[in-house]
C-alpha positions in Angstrom: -35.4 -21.8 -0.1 -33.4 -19.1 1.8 -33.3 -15.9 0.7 -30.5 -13.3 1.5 -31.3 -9.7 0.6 -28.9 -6.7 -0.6 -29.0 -3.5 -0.5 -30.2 -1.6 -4.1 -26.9 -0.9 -4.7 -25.7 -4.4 -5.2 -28.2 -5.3 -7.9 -27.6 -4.0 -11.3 -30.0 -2.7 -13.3 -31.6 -5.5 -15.1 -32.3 -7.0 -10.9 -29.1 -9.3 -11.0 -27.1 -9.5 -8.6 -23.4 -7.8 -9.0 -19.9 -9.5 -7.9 -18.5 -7.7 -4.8 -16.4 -5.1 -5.0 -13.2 -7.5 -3.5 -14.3 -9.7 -6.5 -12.8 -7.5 -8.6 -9.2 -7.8 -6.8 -9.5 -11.2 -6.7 -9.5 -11.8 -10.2 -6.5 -8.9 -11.0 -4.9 -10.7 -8.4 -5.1 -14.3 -10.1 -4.0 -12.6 -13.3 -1.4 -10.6 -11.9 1.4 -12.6 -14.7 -1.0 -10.9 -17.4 -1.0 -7.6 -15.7 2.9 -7.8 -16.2 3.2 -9.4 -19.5 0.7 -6.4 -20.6 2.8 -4.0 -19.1 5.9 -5.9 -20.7 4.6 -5.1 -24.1 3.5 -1.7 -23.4 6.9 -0.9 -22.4 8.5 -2.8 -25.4 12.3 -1.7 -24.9 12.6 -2.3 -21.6 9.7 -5.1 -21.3 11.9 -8.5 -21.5 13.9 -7.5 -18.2 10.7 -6.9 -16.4 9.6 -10.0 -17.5 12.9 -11.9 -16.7 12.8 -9.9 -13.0 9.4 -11.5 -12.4 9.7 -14.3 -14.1 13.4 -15.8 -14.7 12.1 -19.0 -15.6 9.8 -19.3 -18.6 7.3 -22.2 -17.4 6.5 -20.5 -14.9 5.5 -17.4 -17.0 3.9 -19.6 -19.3 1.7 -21.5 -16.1 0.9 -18.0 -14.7 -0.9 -17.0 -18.3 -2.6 -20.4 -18.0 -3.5 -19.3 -14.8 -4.6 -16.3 -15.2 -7.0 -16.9 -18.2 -9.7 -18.1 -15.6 -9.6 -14.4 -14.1 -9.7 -13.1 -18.0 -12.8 -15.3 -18.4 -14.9 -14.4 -15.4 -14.1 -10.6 -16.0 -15.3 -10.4 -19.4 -18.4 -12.7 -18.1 -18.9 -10.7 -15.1 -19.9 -7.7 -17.3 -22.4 -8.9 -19.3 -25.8 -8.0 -18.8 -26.6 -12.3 -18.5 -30.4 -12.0 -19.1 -30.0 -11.0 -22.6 -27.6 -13.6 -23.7 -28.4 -17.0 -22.5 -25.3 -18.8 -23.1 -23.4 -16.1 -21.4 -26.2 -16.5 -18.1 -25.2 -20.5 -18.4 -21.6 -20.1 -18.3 -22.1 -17.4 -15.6 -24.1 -19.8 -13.3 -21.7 -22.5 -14.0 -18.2 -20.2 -13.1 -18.5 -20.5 -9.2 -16.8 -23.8 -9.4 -14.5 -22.5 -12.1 -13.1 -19.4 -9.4 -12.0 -22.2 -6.9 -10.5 -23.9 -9.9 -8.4 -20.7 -10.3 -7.8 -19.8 -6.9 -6.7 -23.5 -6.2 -4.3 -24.0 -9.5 -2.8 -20.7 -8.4 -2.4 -21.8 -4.5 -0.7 -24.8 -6.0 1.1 -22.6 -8.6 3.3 -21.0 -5.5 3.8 -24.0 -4.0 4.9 -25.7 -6.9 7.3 -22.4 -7.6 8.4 -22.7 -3.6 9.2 -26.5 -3.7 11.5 -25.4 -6.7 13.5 -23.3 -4.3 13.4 -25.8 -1.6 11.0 -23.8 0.2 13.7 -20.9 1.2 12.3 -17.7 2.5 11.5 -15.1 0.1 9.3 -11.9 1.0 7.0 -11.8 -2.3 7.0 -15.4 -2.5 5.5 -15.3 0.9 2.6 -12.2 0.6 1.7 -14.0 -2.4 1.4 -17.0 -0.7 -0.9 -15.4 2.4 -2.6 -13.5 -0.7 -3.9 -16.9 -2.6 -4.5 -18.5 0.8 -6.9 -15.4 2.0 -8.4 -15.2 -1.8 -9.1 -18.8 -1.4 -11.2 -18.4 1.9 -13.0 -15.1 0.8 -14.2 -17.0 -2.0 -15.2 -20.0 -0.2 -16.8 -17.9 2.9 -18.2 -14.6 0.9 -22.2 -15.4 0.3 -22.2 -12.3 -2.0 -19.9 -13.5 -4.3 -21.6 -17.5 -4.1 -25.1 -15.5 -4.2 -24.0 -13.8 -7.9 -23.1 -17.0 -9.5 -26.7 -18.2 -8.8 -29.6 -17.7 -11.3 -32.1 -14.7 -10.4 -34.9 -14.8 -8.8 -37.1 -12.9 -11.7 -35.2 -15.0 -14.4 
């Protein structure tokens, strides 16, 4: 069995190791819709325009939440001290595949939104597109981020 070592600083304090840092972007990224629907409801008055600037048509809010609630899932898991609970350390171990599930259903998310347009150029359309493609190989590539979904060593 191969090995890889971190610095201290990567391990938390129970000896497991932590997401990257980029981790963290990835998943605010993937649940960017509920970053805006939050912000819609913060904002209450003014909320359904912003919501109706960013998303004119309602599936595709409603496909974005679905989306998103992967990201929602592996945030609140990626805090949890996973020795202590062992159902939480299970679902942990099992999420890896679950990310790609995300990144992939939101790569085909903004396709499915560009093939609605007939693929016509549009600026944020297309960073978000080169955003989900690069999220999609940092999560395949990263051996950090494979490494934390793995069950410690000391377990």
């Amino acid at each position: 069995m191969n090995i890889r070592l971190y610095p201290l600083d990567c391990y938390s304090p129970s000896g497991n190791l932590k997401p990257p840092k980029f981790f963290y972007l990835v998943l605010l990224f993937l649940a960017r819709t509920w970053t805006v629907f939050i912000i819609s409801v913060v904002l209450r008055d003014s909320g359904n325009p912003l919501l109706l600037l960013f998303y004119p048509n309602k599936i595709h809010f409603y496909l974005g939440l679905a989306s998103g609630c992967i990201a929602l899932l592996l945030f609140f898991l990626s805090g949890r001290d996973h020795d202590k609970h062992r159902y939480f350390s299970i679902l942990w171990q099992s999420s890896y595949p679950l990310l790609l599930v995300g990144v992939v259903s939101d790569l085909a998310l903004q396709l499915y939104y560009l093939s609605g347009k007939h693929f016509q150029y549009s600026f944020i359309a297309s960073v978000q597109l080169v955003f989900a493609i690069w999220v999609l190989l940092y999560c395949l590539r990263s051996k950090q981020l494979k490494d934390c979904f793995k069950r410690s060593s000391h377990s």
